[in-house]
VMD Tcl script that draws the C-alpha trace (Angstrom):
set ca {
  {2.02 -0.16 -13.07}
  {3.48 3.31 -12.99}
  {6.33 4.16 -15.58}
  {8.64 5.55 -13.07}
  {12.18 6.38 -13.64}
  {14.91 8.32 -11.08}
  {18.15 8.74 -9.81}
  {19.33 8.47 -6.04}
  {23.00 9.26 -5.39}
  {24.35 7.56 -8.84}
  {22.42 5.03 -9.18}
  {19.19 4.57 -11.24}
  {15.71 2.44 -10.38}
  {13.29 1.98 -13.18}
  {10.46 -1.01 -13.75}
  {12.34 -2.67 -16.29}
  {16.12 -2.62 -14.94}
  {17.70 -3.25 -11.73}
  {19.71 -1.23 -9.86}
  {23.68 -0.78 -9.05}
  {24.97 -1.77 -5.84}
  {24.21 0.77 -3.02}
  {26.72 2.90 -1.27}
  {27.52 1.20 2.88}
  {25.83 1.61 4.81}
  {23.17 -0.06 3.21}
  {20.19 1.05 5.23}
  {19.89 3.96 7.05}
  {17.63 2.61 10.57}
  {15.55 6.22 11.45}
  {13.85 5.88 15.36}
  {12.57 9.01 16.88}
  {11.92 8.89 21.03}
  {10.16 10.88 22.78}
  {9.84 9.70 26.80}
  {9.99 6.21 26.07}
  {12.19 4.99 28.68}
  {10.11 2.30 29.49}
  {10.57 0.47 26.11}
  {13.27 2.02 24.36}
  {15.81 -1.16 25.26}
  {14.12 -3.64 23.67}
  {13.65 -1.61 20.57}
  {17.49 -0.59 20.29}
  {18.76 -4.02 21.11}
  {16.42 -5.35 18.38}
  {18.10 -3.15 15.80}
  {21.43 -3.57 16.87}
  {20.49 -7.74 16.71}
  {19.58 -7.63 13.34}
  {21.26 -10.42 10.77}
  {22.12 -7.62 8.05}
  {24.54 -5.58 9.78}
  {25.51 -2.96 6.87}
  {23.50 0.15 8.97}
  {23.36 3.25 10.12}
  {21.26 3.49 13.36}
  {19.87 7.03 13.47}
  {18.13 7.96 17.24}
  {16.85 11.49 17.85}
  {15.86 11.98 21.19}
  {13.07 14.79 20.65}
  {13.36 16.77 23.87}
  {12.47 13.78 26.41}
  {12.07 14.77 30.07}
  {12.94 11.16 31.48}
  {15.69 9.06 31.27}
  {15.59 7.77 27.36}
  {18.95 9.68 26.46}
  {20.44 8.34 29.43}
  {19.81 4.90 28.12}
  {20.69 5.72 24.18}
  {24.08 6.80 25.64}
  {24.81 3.42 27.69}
  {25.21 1.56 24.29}
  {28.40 1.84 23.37}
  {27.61 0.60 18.66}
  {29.62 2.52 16.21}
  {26.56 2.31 13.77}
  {24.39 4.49 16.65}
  {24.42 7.95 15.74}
  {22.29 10.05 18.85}
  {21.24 13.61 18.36}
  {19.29 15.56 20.72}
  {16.86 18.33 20.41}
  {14.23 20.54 21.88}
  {10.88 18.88 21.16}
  {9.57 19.33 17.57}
  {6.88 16.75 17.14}
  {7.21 12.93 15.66}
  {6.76 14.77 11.75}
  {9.63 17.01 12.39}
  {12.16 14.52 13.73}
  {11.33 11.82 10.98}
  {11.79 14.18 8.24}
  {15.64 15.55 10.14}
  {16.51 11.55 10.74}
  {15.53 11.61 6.82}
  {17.82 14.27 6.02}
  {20.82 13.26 7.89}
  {20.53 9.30 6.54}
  {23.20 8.40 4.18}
  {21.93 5.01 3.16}
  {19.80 3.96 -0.25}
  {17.46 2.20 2.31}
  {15.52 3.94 4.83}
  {13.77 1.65 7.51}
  {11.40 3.18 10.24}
  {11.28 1.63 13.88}
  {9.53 3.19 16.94}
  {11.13 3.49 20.31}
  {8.32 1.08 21.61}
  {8.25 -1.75 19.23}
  {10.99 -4.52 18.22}
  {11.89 -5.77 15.11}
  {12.48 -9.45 14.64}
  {16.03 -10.32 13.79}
  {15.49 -11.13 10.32}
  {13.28 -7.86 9.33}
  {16.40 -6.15 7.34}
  {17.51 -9.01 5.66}
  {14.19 -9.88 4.58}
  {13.24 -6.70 3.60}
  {16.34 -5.50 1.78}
  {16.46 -8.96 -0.24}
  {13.13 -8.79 -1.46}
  {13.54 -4.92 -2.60}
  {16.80 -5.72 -3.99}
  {15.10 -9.13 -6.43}
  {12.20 -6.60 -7.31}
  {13.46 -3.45 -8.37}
  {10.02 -1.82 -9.05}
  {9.14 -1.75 -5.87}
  {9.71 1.11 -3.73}
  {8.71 0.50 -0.27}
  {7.89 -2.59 1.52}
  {6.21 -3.22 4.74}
  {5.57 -6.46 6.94}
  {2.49 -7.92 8.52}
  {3.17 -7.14 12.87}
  {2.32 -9.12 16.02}
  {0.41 -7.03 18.32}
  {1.56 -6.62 22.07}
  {-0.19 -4.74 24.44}
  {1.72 -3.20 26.59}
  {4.44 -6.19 27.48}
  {1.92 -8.75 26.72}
  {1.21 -10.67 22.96}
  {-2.57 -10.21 22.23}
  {-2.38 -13.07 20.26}
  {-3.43 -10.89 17.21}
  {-1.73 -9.14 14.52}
  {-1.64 -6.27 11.56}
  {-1.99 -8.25 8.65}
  {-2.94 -5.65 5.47}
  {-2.82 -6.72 2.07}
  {0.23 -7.68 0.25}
  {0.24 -7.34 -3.74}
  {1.04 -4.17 -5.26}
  {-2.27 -4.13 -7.15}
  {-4.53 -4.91 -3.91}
  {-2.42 -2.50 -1.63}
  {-2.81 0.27 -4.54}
  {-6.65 0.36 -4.00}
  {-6.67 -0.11 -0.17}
  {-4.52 2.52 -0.21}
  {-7.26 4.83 -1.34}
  {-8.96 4.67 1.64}
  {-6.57 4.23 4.76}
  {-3.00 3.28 5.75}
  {-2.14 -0.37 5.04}
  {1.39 -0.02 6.99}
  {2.66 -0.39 9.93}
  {4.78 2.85 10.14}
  {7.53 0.68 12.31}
  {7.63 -1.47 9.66}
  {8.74 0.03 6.71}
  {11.64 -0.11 4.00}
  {11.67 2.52 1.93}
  {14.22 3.75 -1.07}
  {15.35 6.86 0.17}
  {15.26 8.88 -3.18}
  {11.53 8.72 -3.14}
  {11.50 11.36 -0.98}
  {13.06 13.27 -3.61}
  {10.00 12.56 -5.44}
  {7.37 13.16 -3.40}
  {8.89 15.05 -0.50}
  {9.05 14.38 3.56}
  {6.69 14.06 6.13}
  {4.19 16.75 6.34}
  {3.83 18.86 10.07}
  {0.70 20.29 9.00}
  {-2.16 19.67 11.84}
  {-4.59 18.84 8.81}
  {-2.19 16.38 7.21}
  {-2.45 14.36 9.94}
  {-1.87 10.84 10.75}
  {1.37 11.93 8.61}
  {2.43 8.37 7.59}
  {-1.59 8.26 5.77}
  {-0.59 11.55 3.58}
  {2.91 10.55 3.20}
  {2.22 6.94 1.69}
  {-0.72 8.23 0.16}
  {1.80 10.69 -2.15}
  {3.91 7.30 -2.30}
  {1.63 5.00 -3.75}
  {0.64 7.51 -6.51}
  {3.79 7.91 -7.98}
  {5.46 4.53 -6.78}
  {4.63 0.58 -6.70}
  {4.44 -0.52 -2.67}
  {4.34 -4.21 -1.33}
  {3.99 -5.64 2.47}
  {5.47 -9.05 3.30}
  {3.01 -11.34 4.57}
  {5.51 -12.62 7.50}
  {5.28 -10.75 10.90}
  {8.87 -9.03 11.13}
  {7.63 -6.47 14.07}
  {6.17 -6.14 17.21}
  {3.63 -3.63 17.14}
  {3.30 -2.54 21.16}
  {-0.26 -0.87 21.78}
  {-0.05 1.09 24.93}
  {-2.08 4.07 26.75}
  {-1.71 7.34 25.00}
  {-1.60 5.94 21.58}
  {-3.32 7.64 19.33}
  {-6.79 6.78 19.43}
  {-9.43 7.39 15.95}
  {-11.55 10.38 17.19}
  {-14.18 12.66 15.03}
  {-11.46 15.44 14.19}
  {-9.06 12.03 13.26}
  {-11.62 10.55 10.80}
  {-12.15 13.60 9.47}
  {-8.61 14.67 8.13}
  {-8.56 10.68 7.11}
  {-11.74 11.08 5.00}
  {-10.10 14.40 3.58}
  {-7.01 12.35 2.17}
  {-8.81 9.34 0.91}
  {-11.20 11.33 -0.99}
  {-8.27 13.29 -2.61}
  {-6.75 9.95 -3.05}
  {-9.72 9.16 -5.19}
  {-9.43 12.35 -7.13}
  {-6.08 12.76 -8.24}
  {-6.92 8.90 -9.46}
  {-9.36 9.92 -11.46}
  {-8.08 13.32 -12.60}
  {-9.49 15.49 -10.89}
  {-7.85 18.63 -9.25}
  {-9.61 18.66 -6.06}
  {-12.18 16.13 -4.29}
  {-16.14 16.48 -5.00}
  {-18.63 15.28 -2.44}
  {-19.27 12.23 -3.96}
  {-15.61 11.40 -3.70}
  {-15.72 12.24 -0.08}
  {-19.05 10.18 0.19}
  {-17.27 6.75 -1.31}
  {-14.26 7.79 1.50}
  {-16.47 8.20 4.64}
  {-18.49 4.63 3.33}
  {-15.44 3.15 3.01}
  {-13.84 3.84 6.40}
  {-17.10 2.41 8.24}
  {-17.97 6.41 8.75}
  {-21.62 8.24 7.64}
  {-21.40 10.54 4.94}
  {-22.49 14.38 5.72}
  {-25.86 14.67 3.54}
  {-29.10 12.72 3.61}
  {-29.95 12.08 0.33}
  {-27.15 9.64 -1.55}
  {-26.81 8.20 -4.66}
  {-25.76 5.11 -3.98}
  {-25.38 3.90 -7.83}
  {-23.61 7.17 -8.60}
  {-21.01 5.86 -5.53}
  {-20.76 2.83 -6.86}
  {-20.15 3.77 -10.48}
  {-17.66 6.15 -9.14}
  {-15.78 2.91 -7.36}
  {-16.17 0.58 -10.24}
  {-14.38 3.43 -12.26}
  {-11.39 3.34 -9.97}
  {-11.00 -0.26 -9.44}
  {-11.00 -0.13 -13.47}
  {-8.21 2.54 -13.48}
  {-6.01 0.77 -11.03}
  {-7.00 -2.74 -12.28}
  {-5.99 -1.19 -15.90}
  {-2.87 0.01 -14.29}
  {-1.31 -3.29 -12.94}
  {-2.38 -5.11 -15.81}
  {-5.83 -6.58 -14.15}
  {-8.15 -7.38 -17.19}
  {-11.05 -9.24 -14.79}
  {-11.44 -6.65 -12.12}
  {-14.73 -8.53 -11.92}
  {-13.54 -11.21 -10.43}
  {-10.65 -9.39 -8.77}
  {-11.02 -10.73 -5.07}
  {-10.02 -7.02 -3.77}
  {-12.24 -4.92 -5.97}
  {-15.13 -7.88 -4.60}
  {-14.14 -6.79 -1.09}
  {-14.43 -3.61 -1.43}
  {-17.95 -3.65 -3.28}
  {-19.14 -5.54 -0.88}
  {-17.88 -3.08 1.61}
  {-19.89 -0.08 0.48}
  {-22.78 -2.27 0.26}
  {-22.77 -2.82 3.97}
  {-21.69 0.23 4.98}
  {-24.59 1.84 2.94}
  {-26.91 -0.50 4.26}
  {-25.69 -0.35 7.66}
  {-26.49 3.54 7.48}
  {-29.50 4.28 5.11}
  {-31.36 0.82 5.18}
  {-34.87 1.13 6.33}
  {-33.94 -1.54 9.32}
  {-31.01 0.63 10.58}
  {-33.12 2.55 12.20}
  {-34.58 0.00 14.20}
  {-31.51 -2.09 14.63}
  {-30.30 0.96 16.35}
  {-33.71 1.58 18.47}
  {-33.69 -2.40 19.19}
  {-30.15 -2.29 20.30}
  {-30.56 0.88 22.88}
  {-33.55 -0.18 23.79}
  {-33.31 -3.55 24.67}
  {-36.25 -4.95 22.33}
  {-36.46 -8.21 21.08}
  {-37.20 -9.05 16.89}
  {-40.39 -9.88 17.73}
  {-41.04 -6.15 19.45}
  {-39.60 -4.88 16.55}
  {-41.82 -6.46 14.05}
  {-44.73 -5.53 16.04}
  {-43.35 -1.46 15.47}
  {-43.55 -2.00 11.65}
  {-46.83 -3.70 11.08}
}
mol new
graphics top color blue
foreach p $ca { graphics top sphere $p radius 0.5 }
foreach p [lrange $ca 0 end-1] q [lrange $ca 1 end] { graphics top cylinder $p $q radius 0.2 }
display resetview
């Protein structure tokens, strides 16, 4: 695990010690809103409902044209602290509700979801019994809209697993997280940059290389899917191909990414690689040489039998497969054209 040592506001977090007791309030509760009138109730009252009651509530209404400020200013909490500005962007407004939090604990919630009573406590007890952890997330049920799907986010939990997945895309639930708010002395804030978006990918992705992360198994948030979310496009794979193939990199020691580091990233989120010709031992060596650094680095002697690093060989496998197998090709044709096996094993004879 990394070696990591730093002070936040007097107080000092390493992987072998504990830490003092943190300045009240305790957590410092960061929501931007942005027009969300429609669901910005629920999400206050499930803040203000919360079992640990040592917070700050930070809301920054980020130039909203209906009536969400209006609503903020109905509550009547001395922990609510509402600022207003011309819009900026959701980057922008995390990174001032960042810099105006005077807690040790940071924890994110969206103006559209709700947090179950028990989130903080949970949380904040479980980063205060394992002081080398430096952000936690939960698992979330998944609404849509005002209805329960009946499914949830459930990404993986141990620091070692959630180190590798965290190579390749974002295994939080951005409403979800606790964070230690002197990482971002560390690592810095949020970036605005239009190629360092989704912003929470590049911002936990400079986490988890410096810093151990965790996610509680237990749903503690309501995730709300709704129209106008951001949906993955071309130009959003792209930019999330970019970061896991830096990811991989930096891992490995290297100063920039190299195509076949960008080739293991696009297999890995389900997307084709640019280039016809692969080498898909080479890609393979190169992941069985990360899964040995980060196996190495959380103490992981078998990453043989590690049931992650399994996961995610098996992973490339398809995905390679899926792409450059002989029979994708006419999966593909069979599929848009309607043909049944047996037509397609009349093409191949």
């Amino acid at each position: 695990m990394p070696n990591r040592r730093f002070v936040c506001d007097g107080w000092q977090l390493d992987y072998n010690a504990g830490m003092d007791e943190c300045k009240t309030p305790a957590i410092s509760v960061v929501m931007p809103a942005y027009n969300a009138a429609g669901y910005i109730r629920p999400a206050i009252e499930s803040i203000l409902h919360q079992t640990f009651t040592d917070f700050e509530f930070i809301i920054i209404d980020d130039g909203s044209t209906d009536g969400t400020a209006a609503i903020v200013e109905h509550y009547n909490d001395s922990r609510i602290r509402f600022f207003r500005q011309p819009n900026q962007g959701l980057a922008t407004t995390l990174n001032r509700g960042i810099e105006l939090s005077k807690g040790c604990l940071l924890a994110r919630q969206d103006a559209d979801d709700v947090a179950y009573p028990e989130r903080f406590t949970k949380q904040k007890a479980f980063l205060d019994n394992h002081p080398e952890i430096a952000m936690v997330g939960t698992a979330a049920e998944i609404w849509v809209e005002d209805k329960p799907s009946g499914r949830y986010h459930r990404h993986p939990c141990h620091p070692a697993d959630l180190a590798l997945a965290m190579h390749f895309d974002n295994y939080f639930v951005h409403s979800s997280v606790m964070i230690r708010r002197c990482v971002f002395d560390a690592v810095g804030l949020y970036s605005s940059a239009k190629a360092r978006q989704p912003e929470d990918f590049d911002l936990w992705s400079r986490v988890a290389r410096e810093f151990t992360l965790a996610n509680l198994p237990e749903p503690l948030e309501v995730y709300r899917e709704r129209a106008g979310s951001i949906c993955r496009t071309d130009q959003f794979e792209s930019k999330c191909i970019t970061m896991a193939a830096e990811n991989i990199a930096i891992t490995l020691g290297y100063s920039a990414p190299r195509e076949i580091d960008r080739h293991l990233a696009s297999l890995m989120r389900g997307q084709r690689p640019h280039g016809e010709k692969l080498d898909l031992a080479a890609i393979e060596a190169l992941l069985a040489n990360l899964v040995n650094r980060i196996g190495a680095r959380y103490g992981i002697t078998d990453t043989a039998g590690w049931n992650a690093a399994i996961k995610r060989r098996e992973t490339l496998r398809h995905q390679y497969d899926r792409f450059y197998s002989p029979w994708s090709f006419m999966r593909k044709l069979r599929h848009r054209a309607g043909m049944t096996a047996q037509m397609v094993q009349s093409l191949i004879k």
